[in-house]
C-alpha positions in Angstrom: -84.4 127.8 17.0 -80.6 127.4 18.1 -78.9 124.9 20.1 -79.4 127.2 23.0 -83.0 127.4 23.0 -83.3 123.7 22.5 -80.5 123.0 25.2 -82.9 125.7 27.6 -85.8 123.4 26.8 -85.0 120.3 27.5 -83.4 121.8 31.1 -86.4 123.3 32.2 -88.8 119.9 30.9 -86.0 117.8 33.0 -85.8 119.8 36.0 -89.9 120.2 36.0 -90.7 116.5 35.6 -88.0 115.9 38.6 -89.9 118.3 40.6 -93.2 116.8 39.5 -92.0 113.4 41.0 -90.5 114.4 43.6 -93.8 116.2 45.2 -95.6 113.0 44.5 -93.3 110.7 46.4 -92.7 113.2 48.9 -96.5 113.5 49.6 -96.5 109.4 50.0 -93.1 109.9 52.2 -94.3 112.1 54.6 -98.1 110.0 54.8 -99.9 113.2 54.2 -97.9 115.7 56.9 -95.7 118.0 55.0 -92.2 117.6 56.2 -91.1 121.3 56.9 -87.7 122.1 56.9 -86.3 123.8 59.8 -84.3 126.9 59.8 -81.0 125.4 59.4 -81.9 123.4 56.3 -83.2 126.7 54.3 -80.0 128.7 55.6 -78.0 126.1 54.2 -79.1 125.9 51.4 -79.1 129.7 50.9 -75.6 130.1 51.8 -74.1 127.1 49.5 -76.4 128.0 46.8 -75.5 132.1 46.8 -71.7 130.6 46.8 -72.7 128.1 43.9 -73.3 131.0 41.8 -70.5 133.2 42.3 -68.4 130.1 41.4 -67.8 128.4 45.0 -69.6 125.5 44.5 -72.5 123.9 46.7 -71.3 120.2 47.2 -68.3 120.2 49.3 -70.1 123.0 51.8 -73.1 121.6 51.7 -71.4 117.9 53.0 -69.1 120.2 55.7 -72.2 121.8 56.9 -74.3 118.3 57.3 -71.4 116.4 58.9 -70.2 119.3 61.4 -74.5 119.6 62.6 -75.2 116.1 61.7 -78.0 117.5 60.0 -78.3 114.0 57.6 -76.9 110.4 58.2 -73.7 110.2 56.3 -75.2 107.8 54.1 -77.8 109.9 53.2 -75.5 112.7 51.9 -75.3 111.9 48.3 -78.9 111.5 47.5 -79.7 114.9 49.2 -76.9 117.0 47.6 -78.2 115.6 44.2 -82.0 116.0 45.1 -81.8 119.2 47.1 -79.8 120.9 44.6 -81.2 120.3 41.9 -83.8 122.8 41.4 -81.1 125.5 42.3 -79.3 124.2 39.5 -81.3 123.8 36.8 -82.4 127.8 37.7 -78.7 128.8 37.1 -78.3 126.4 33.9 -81.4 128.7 32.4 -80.1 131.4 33.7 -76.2 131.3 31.9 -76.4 129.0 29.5 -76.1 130.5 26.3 -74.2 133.7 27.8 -71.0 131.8 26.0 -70.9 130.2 22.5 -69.5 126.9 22.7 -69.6 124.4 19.9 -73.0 122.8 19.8 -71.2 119.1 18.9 -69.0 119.7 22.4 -71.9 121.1 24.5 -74.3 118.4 23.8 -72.2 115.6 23.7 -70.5 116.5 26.8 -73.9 117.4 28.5 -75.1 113.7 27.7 -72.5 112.1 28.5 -72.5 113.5 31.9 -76.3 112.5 32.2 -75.5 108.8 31.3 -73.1 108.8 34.2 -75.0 110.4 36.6 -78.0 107.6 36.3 -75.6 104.6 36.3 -73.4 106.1 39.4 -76.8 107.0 41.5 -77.3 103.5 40.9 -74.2 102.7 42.3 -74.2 104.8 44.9 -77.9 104.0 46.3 -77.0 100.5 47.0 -73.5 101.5 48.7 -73.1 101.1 52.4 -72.9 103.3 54.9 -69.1 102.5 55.2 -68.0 102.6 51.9 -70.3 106.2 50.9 -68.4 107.4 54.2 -65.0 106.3 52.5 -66.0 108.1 48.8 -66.9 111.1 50.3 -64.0 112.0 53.1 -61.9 110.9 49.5 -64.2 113.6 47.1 -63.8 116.3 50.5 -60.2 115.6 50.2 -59.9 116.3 46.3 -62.3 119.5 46.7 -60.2 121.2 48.9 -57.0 120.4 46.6 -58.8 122.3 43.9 -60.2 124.7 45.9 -56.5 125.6 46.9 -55.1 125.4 43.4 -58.0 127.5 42.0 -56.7 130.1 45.1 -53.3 129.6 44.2 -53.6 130.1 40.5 -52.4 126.6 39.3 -54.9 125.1 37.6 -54.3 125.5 33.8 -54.7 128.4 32.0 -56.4 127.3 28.6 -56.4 127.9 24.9 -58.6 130.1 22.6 -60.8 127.1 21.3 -64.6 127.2 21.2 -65.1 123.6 20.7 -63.3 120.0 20.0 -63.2 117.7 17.7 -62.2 114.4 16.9 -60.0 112.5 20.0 -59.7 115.7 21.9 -63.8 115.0 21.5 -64.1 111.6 22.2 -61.6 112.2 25.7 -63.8 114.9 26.9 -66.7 113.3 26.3 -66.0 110.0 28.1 -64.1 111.9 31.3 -67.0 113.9 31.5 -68.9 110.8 31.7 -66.7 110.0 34.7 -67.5 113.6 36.4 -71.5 112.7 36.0 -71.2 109.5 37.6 -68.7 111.4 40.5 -71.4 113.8 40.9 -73.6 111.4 42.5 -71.1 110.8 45.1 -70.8 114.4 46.0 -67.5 115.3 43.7 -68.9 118.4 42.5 -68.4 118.7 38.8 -67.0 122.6 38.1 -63.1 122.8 39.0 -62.6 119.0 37.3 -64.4 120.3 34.3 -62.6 123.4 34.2 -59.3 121.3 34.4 -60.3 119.3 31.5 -61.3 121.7 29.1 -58.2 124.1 29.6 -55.8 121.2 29.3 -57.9 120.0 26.1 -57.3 123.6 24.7 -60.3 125.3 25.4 -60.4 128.3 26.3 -61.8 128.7 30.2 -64.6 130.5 29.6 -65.9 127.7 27.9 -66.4 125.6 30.4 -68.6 127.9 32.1 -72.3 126.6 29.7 -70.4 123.1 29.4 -70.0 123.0 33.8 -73.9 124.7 34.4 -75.3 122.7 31.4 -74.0 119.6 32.5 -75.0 119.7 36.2 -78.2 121.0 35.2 -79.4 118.0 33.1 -77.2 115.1 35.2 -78.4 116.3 38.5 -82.7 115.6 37.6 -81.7 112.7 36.2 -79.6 111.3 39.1 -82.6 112.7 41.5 -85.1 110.8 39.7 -82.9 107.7 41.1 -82.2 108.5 44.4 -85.9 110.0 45.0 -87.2 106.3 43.8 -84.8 104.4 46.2 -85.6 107.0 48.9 -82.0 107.5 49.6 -81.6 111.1 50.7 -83.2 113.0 53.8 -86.3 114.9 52.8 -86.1 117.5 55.2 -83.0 118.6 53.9 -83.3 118.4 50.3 -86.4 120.4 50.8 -84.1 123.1 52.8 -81.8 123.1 50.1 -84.0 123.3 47.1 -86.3 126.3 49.1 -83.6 128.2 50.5 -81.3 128.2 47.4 -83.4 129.1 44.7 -83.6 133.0 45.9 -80.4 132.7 46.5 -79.5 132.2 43.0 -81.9 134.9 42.2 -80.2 137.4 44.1 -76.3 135.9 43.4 -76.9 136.9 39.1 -79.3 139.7 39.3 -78.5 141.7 42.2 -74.5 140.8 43.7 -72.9 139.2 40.5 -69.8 138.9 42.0 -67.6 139.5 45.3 -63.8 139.3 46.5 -63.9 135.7 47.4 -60.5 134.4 47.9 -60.3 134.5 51.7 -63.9 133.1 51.9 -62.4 129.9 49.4 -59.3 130.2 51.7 -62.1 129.6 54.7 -64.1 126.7 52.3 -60.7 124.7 52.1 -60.3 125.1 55.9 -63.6 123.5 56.9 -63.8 121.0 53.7 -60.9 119.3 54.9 -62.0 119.0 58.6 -65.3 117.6 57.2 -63.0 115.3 55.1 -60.9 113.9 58.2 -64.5 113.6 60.2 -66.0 111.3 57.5 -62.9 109.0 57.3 -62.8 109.2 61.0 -66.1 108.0 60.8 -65.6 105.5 58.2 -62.0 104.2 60.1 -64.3 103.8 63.6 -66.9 101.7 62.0 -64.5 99.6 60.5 -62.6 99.2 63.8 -65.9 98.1 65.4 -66.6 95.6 62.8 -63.5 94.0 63.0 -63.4 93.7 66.9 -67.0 92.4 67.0 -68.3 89.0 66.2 -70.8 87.8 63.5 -73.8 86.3 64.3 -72.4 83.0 63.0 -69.3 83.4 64.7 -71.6 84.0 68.3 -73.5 81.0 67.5 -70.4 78.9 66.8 -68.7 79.9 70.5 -71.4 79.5 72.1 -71.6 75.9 71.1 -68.5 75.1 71.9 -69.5 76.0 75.6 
């Protein structure tokens, strides 16, 4: 049995047990009334998960789409990009990983590391504010669109021939990557960063292709499992997502495979960052409320001065 087989394995185990939990506690959620998702919820996650496919990428749409319908609370984003996605993700890692031979010391290593991130940063990001998620993700919209526009432009870097790392070249993926697991949870999708670092490590880009699908796929279950237990994403949604993009993986590697998509990434930076200024608009007017309006304490201590 290869690397590959055993990597496959342990994807499809990961991704079932998520989905195993997650229709247990969505069963106590809803009280015993499945929660349907409307329309809008399966066609978005259709369209982000056809795009994810073909190399788009499902995060930053996915947050553009919620924010311009207010389909999810902003604080809710996070949990249902990682949740909702995740089953449309795990079908792509079993469907390409393997397709590219990439050192099996890099691709697990980097693969772990990314998992290790992703359940301390869902962690993180559970207990985070409303304010402060709103702040993180108008900042990860921002950075998406940068990439997207580089990717368009041809700037990003343009690689090596190398199949694998070793030694500090190693040790530097493995702890940025890390880094991108734990981002992840805060909706900085982890393909263009990852593509970055494995071309500037050497690498040759097509490398990153099992490393970016391997990674997501065994960092996202795990970083569902978390928010799932805290309840911090919108069920609804993630159940849109998850039922609406798994055909549409389906269809994006057996039957299209690929499509001229520069002007639609041209549109994709567009909207990303109006999302982007919407969610630090948000983030800017809360904080201007807060600091015009009293505390409790504050209230308390007027009023006894009366």
């Amino acid at each position: 049995m290869t690397t590959a087989h055993i990597l496959l394995a342990v994807i499809a185990a990961l991704g079932a047990f998520c989905a195993w939990r997650w229709f247990r506690m969505a069963r106590v959620e809803s009280a015993g009334a499945p929660a349907k998702p409307g329309v809008l919820h399966l066609a978005i996650g259709f369209v982000t998960n056809f795009f994810d496919t073909l190399g788009i990428g499902s995060f930053a749409p996915t947050t553009a789409a919620f924010k311009f319908r207010r389909v999810v609370a902003d604080e809710m984003i996070p949990g249902t990009l990682n949740v909702g996605h995740m089953v449309p993700t795990v079908a792509q890692g079993l469907i390409f990983i393997g397709v590219v031979r990439v050192g099996p010391a890099t691709l697990v290593s980097m693969m772990a590391a990314s998992a290790i991130g992703a359940w301390l940063g869902a962690g993180v990001v559970a207990r985070l504010p409303r304010r402060a998620i709103q702040l993180g993700m108008g900042a990860a919209l921002s950075v998406a669109a940068i990439l997207f526009a580089l990717m368009n432009l041809d700037q990003l870097p343009s690689g090596g021939a190398a199949l694998e790392l070793t030694g500090a070249k190693l040790v530097v993926a493995v702890a940025i990557n890390f880094v991108l697991g734990a981002l992840m949870t805060l909706g900085i999708g982890l393909y263009a960063p990852c593509l970055i670092l494995v071309s500037l490590l050497g690498m040759n880009p097509i490398a990153a292709f099992p490393i970016m699908m391997g990674s997501c796929a065994v960092l996202m279950p795990v970083a569902a499992l978390r928010f799932i237990r805290d309840r911090k994403y919108d069920l609804r949604a993630a159940l849109g997502l998850a039922l609406g993009g798994i055909p549409a993986v389906l269809l994006a590697a057996y039957v299209v495979r690929s499509l001229p998509l520069t002007w639609l990434r041209w549109l994709v930076v567009v909207i990303v960052l109006y999302a982007a200024a919407l969610m630090l608009l948000s983030a800017r007017t809360k904080m201007s409320v807060a600091d015009i309006t009293p505390t409790v304490p504050e209230r308390a201590a007027d009023s006894s001065h009366r």
